[in-house]
N, C-alpha and C positions, 0 to 999 in steps of 0.2 A: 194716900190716894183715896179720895173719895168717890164709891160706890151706890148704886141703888140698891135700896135697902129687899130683900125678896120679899113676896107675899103680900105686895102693895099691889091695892085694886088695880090702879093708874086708872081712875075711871075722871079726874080732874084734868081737861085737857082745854088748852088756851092754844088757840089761832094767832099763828103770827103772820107777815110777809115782809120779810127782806132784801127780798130781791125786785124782779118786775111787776110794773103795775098790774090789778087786779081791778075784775069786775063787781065794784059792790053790791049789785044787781041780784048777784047769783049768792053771793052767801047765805042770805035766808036757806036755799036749799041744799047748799054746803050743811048745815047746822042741820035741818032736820035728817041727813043718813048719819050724823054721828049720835044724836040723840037717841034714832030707832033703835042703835047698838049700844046701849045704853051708859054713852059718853055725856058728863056736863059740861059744856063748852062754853067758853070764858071767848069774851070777841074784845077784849080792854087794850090787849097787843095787836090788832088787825090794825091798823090807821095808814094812812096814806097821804100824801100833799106831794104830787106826782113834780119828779125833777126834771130836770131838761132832756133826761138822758132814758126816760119813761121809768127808772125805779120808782116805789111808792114813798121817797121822802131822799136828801141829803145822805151823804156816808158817814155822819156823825149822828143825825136824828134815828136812822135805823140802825145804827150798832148799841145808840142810848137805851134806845126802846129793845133791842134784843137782850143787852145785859140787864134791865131793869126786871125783863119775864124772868133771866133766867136764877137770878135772885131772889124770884119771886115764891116766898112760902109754900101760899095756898095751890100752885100747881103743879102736878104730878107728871104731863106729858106736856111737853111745845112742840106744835104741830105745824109745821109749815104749809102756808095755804096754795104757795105755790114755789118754780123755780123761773129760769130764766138769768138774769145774770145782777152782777152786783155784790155777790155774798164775798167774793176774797178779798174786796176793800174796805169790809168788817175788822180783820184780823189786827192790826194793829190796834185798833181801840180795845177788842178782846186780848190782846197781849199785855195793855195796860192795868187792866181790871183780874189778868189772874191771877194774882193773891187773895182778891176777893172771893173770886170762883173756888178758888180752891180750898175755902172755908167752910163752905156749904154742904150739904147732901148734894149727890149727883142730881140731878134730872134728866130727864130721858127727852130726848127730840126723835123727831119722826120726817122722814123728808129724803129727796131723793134730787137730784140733776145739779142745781148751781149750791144747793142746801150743802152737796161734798164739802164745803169749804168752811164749813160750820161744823160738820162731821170729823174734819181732820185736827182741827182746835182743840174740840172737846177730847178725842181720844188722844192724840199725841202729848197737849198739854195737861191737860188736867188729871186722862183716866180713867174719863167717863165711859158706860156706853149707852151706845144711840142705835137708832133703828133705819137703815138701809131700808125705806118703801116708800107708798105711795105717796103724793101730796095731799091734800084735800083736796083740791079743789079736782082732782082725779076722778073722783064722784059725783060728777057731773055728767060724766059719758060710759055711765055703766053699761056695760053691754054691746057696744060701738067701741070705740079707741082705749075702752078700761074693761077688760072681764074681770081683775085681780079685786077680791072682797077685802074690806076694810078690815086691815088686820087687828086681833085682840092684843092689846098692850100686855095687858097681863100675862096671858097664855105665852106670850115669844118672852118674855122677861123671865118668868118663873119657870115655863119648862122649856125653851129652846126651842128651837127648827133643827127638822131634818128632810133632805131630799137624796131620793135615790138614784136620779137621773143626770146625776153631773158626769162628762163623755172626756178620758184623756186625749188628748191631743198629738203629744210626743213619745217617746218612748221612756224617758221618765216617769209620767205620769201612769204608765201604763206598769212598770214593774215596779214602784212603790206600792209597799203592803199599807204605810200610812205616812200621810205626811200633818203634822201639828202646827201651827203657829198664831199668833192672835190678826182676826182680820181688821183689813184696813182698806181705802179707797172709798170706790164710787166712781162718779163721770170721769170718765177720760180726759177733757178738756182741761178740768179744776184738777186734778194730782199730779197732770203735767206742768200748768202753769207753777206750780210750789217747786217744780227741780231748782232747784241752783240757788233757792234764795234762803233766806232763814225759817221759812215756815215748811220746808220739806221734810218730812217726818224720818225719823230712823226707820228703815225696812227690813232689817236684821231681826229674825226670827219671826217675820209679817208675813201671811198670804195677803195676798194684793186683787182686788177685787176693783174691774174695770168695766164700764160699757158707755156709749155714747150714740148721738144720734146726731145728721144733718151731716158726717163727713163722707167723702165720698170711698171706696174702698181705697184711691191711691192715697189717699190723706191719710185715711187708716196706715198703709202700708207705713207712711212718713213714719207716725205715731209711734209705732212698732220699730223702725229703725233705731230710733231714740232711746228705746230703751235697753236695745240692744248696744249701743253707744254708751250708756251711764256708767260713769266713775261709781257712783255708790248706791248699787238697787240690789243688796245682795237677800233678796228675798227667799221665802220658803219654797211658793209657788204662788202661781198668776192664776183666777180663773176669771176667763172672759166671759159677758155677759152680751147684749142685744144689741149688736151695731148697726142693721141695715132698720129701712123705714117702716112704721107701723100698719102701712097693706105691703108685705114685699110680695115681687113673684119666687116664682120658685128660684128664677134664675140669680136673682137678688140673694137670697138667701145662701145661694149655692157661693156664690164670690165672695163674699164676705168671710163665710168661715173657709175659704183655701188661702184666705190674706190670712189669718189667723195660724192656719195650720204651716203656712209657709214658715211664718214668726215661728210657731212652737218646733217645728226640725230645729232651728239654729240655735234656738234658747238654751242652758246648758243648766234650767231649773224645770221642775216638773208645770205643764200647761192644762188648764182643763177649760170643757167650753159649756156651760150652761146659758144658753139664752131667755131663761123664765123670770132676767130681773134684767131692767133699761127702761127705756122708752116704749112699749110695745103692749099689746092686751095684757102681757103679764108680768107682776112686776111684784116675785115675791120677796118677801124679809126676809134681812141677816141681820146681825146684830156684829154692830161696826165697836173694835175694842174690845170684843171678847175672843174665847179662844175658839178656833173653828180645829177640825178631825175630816181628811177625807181620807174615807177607808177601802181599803181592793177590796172586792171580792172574794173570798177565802172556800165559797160552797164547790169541792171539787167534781161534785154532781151534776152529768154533763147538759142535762135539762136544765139547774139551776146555775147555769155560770150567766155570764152579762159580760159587757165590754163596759157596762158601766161602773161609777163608782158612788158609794153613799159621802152624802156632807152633811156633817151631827155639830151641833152647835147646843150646849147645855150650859 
């Protein structure tokens, strides 16, 4: 299994898009916030020749052009410029080519919503890992529909994330001292779509990391049923991430996670709810294929206990 090697700048990052078409308008100012962070940006994988169906090319011109970046020497991060849909009818041409891939040094990809299906490739077949955030072209609405800062490659590769505010769900969740297992997922959409066929990942020993956006809560609910139904999701633990829309009200907010919490009573795995990674202002990094730790609580001092629980990723 090939690894990223630690203590690489990753300051060489190449622009891709895979999936829906893209405004080339706006990348000049794509490029200048990765620059300011003192990214070199490669635009040689950006290309487009928009298909019937609005992706930016064919499902063989943009899986050529993905395996050709991700072969590619000279770069350290492939950055997805956007999502949208298109990326799971990569997977076969990426199935053809993994013995090639598999020859290589990993590469690190960065990407988030339809990217899951690029995410799932890399970590299941190969080994890799990849980084669960923003897209580029994200950075276009700082401040409005994106507060999440452009994550440091380097910093989440070489020392990890941690968050203290992930909230158990069930009562599982709530009496494990810790649960371990390597994470995996992304959009809800794309991890369901792979059940039942040959690209569905082994979940055995996986925490599963889910969020989506545009379902309505009873879709949700659908969603949730399903997985309650699978033959084979014998996972660690699930934590969910940002379902409802990026202005919700409160009321919004409130129904979505009782469809959630309804799911996590029945689920017979520990449930947790973190909504600071989806679609939404905030949309921070995990590192998909490696191993994640969510730990209780243990301060029996009654000022410093919490209902929440810390998630360490090294």
């Amino acid at each position: 299994m090939n690894t990223p090697v630690t203590n690489t700048p990753y300051k060489n990052v190449a622009l891709i898009a895979c999936s829906t078409q893209f405004d080339p308008a706006q990348v000049p100012q794509v490029i200048d916030v990765f620059e300011s962070h003192g990214y070199h940006v490669n635009c040689h994988y950006l290309q487009q020749n928009i298909s019937d169906f609005g992706y930016v090319d064919t499902d063989q011109a943009r899986a050529h052009n993905l395996i050709k970046a991700l072969l590619d020497s000279t770069i350290d991060v492939l950055w997805f410029y956007r999502g949208g849909g298109g990326a799971l009818n990569l997977l076969p041409y990426l199935q053809r080519y993994k013995q090639q891939l598999l020859a290589i040094p990993a590469k690190v990809i960065v990407g988030f919503s339809d990217v899951t299906a690029i995410h799932s490739f890399l970590n299941n077949e190969l080994g890799w890992h990849s980084i669960h955030g923003v897209n580029a072209n994200n950075h276009l609405d700082m401040g409005t529909t994106n507060q999440q800062p452009l994550p440091d490659i380097s910093e989440i590769m070489n020392n990890g994330v941690s968050y203290n505010n992930v909230l158990p769900l069930n009562a599982l969740a709530h009496q494990a001292t810790a649960i371990n297992g390597t994470l995996v997922g992304g959009n809800h959409t794309l991890v369901a779509a792979t059940f039942g066929t040959q690209y569905q990942p082994e979940f055995t020993g996986k925490v599963v990391l889910l969020e989506d956006i545009g379902v309505t809560f009873r879709q949700l609910d659908r969603y949730l049923q399903q997985l309650l139904f699978l033959n084979d999701f014998n996972v660690e633990a699930i934590i969910f991430g940002q379902y409802y829309s990026t202005e919700p009200t409160d009321q919004e907010r409130i129904m979505y996670k009782a469809v959630l919490q309804h799911f996590a009573e029945q689920y017979d795995k520990p449930v947790y709810y973190f909504p600071f990674f989806g679609h939404g202002k905030y949309n921070q990094p995990f590192i998909l294929g490696n191993n994640i730790t969510l730990q209780r609580n243990q301060d029996l001092t009654l000022l410093n206990t919490t209902e929440y629980v810390t998630l360490r990723q090294i």
